[in-house]
N, C-alpha and C positions, 0 to 999 in steps of 0.2 A: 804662538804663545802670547799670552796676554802681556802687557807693560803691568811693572806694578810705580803703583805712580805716588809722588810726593808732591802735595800743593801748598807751595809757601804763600802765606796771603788768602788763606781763602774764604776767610769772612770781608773781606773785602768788596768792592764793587763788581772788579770781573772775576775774581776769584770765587765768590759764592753760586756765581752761575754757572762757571766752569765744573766747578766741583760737582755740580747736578746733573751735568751734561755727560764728563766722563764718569760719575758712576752709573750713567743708563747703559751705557755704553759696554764698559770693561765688567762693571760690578762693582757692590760697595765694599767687597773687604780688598779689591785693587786698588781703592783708593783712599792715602789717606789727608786729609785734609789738615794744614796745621794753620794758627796764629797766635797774635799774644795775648788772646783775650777770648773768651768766651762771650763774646759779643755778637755771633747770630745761632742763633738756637736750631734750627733750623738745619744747617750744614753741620752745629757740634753732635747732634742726636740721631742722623742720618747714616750714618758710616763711623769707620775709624778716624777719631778724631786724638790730636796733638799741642799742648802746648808747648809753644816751641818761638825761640827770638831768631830771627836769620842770620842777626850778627852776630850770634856766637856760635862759634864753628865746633867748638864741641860738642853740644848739645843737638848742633843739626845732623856731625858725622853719626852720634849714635840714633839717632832715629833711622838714619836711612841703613844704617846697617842692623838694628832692630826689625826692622820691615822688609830689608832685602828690597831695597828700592832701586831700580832701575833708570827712572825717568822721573825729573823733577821739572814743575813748574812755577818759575820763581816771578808770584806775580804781588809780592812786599812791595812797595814805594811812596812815598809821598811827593803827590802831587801837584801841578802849577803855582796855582794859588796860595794851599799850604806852606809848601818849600821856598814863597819870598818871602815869608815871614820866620822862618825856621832853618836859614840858609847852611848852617855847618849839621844840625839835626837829618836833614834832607839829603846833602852829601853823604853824611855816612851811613845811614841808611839803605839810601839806592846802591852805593857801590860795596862797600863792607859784603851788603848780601849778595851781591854779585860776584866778587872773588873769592869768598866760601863756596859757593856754588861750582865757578867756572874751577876750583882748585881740586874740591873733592872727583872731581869728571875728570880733569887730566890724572888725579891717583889712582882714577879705574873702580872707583863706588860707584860711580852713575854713567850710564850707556849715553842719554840724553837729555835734554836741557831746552826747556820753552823760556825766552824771558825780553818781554816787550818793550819795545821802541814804543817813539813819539814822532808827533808831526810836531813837539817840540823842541826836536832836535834842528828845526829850520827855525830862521831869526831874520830878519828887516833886509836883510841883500839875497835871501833866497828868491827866484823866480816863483810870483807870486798865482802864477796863473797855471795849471798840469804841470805841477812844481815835478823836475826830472828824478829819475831814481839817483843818479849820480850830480850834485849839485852842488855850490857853495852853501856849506853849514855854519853857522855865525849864529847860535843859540842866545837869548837876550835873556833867557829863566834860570834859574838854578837846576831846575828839573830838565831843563833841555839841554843845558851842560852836563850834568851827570846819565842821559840818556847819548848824548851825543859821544861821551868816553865809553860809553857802556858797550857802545856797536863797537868801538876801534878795539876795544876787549874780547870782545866775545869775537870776531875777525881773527885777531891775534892767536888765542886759545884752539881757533881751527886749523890754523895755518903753523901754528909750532907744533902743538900737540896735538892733532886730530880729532879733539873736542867734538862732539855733534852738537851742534848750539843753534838754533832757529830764532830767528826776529822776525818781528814786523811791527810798523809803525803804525800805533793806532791813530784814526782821528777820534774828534768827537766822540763818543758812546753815548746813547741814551736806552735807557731801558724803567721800567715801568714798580721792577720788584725792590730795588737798592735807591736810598733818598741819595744828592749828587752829594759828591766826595771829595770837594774841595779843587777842582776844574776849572778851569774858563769856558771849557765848553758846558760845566750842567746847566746852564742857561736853559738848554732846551731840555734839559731834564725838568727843572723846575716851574718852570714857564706850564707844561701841562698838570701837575700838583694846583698851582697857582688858578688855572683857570678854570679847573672844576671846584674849589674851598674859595673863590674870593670872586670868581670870574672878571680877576683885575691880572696884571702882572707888570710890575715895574723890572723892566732890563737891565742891567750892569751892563750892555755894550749897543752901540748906536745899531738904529733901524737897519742899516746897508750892510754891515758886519757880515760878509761871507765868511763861512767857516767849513771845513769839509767835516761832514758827520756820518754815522752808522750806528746800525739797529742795536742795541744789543746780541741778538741772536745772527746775525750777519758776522760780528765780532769772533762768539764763539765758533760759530764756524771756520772759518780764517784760523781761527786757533788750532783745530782738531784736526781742520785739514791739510796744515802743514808740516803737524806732526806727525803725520798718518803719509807722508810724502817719503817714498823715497828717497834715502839720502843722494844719491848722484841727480836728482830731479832738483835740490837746494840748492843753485849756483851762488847765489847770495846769500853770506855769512855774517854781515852786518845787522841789516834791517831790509825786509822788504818794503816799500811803499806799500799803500793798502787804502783803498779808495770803496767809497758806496755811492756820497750825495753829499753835494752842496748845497748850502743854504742860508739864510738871512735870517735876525728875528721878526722881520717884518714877512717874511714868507710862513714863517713858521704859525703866526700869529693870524695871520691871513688861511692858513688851512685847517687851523682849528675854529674860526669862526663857521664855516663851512657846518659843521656840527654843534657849535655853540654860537649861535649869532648874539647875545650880549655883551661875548666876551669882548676885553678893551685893554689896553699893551700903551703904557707909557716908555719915557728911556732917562734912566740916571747914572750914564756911565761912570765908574769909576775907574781903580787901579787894571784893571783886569781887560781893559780897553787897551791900553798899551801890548800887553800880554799878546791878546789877541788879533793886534795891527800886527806884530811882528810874524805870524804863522802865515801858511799858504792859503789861498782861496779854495783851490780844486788840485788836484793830486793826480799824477799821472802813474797806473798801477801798472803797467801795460807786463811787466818782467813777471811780478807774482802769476796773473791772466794766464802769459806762458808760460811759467817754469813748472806750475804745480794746478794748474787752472781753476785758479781761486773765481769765485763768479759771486755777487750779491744778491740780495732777494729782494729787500726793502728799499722802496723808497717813499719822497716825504709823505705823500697823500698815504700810505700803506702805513709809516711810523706813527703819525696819528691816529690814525684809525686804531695801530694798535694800542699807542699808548691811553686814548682816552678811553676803549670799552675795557681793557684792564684794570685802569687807574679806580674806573667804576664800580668795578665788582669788590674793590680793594675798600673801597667806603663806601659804602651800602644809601646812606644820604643821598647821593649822587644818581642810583642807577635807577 
């Protein structure tokens, strides 16, 4: 039998792709998509669509029992960047919807529950190189503090109340359909926008800056696929690690030339530099690989390639 599914967020970044991905999937009246805004057209006109706040628990009880919802993806938050300038905004946000969620599931409205991790739940004393699944977490973000309580939550929720709750910690995302969302990583989101409208692009973080990143559509997978896992196959109730490719913007910039050879890559780090000394380089997935065999598709020469004949078609100028 099908899931019938609740997506918190999903005019958002991963949520508007998600939302397209499992209505191909299940169907569009299985899924229904909520936010607090009718801000992409797109996902509101495609399906069953909701307006809907995650931090108020009434109004989210009655939608999922409205809909007879089984399975919720609660993919609401504010991110890196945003949330050091919005510090108490950002807290209650990420967590509020979080404990509406994890609460209505231990009442037995919802069967299960997607709701994502970070690689910035890792801070300045994590091992910076195949950073381990199990490791010192010492978050320096507000977003990575409230991701970092989120896991000891959703853990908690499984272990008192049998909760079914799935993590994984995203890295980076880039994708080609959503402009970046207030990240430290859309660097490489924007960086290819940048170099097909200016074929210039000034960095917010220095040339060397490893960063562990993935496709968008690598992401969604990761997603779909670990909800679609057997529960006795999720030994990790936390957050799984979750790994594709690492990279520099000076690599990044280096493989779009490759296609654009005028392009030209300055660097004026700011805040966001710190942000980003503090995450891991490369990510050791090895648990996800096994427990549920998560496997990636993209890498960087492949993410370019897609992101710039996309980006192409997307502004006509260009192709």
């Amino acid at each position: 039998m099908s899931p019938k599914i609740l997506i918190i967020g999903a005019c958002g970044q991963i949520g508007s792709e998600l939302t397209v991905k499992l209505r191909s999937i299940y169907g569009n009246d299985q899924v229904v998509a909520s936010d607090i805004s009718y801000n992409n057209l797109d996902i509101v006109n495609s399906g069953l669509f909701e307006i809907l706040d995650a931090q108020d628990y009434a109004s989210l009880k009655i939608c999922i029992e409205k809909y007879e919802i089984d399975t919720v993806y609660l993919m609401a938050a504010m991110l890196s960047a945003t949330g050091e300038k919005y510090p108490m905004k950002a807290w209650d946000l990420n967590m509020n919807s979080l404990f509406h969620v994890l609460n209505l599931a231990k009442e037995g409205f919802i069967k299960k529950v997607f709701w994502p991790s970070s690689i910035a739940v890792f801070g300045p004393t994590t091992p910076k190189i195949n950073t381990p699944q199990y490791t010192v977490m010492e978050p320096s973000t507000v977003y990575g503090i409230t991701k970092q309580v989120g896991e000891r939550w959703c853990e908690y929720y499984f272990n008192k109340y049998n909760v079914d709750v799935r993590s994984i910690r995203y890295p980076g995302i880039i994708s080609y359909k959503t402009l970046p969302g207030g990240g430290t990583t859309d660097y490489a989101v924007d960086i290819y926008h940048k170099a097909l409208s200016d074929s210039h692009y000034d960095c917010f973080l220095t040339e060397g800056t490893e960063l562990p990143m993935m496709f968008m559509d690598d992401a969604i997978k990761a997603t779909v696929d670990i909800m679609q896992a057997p529960a006795e196959s999720i030994k990790i109730r936390s957050a799984y690690n979750l790994a594709a490719v690492s990279f520099t913007p000076k690599e990044v910039a280096e493989s779009i030339k490759k296609q654009l050879p005028d392009f030209t890559i300055s660097y004026t780090p700011d805040f966001r530099q710190d942000i980003a000394d503090s995450w891991p380089k490369s990510i050791d997935d090895s648990e996800a690989r096994n427990h549920w065999n998560w496997k990636h598709q993209f890498d960087l020469e492949g993410i370019t390639s897609e992101m710039l004949t996309n980006l192409k078609k997307k502004t006509p100028q260009h192709s």
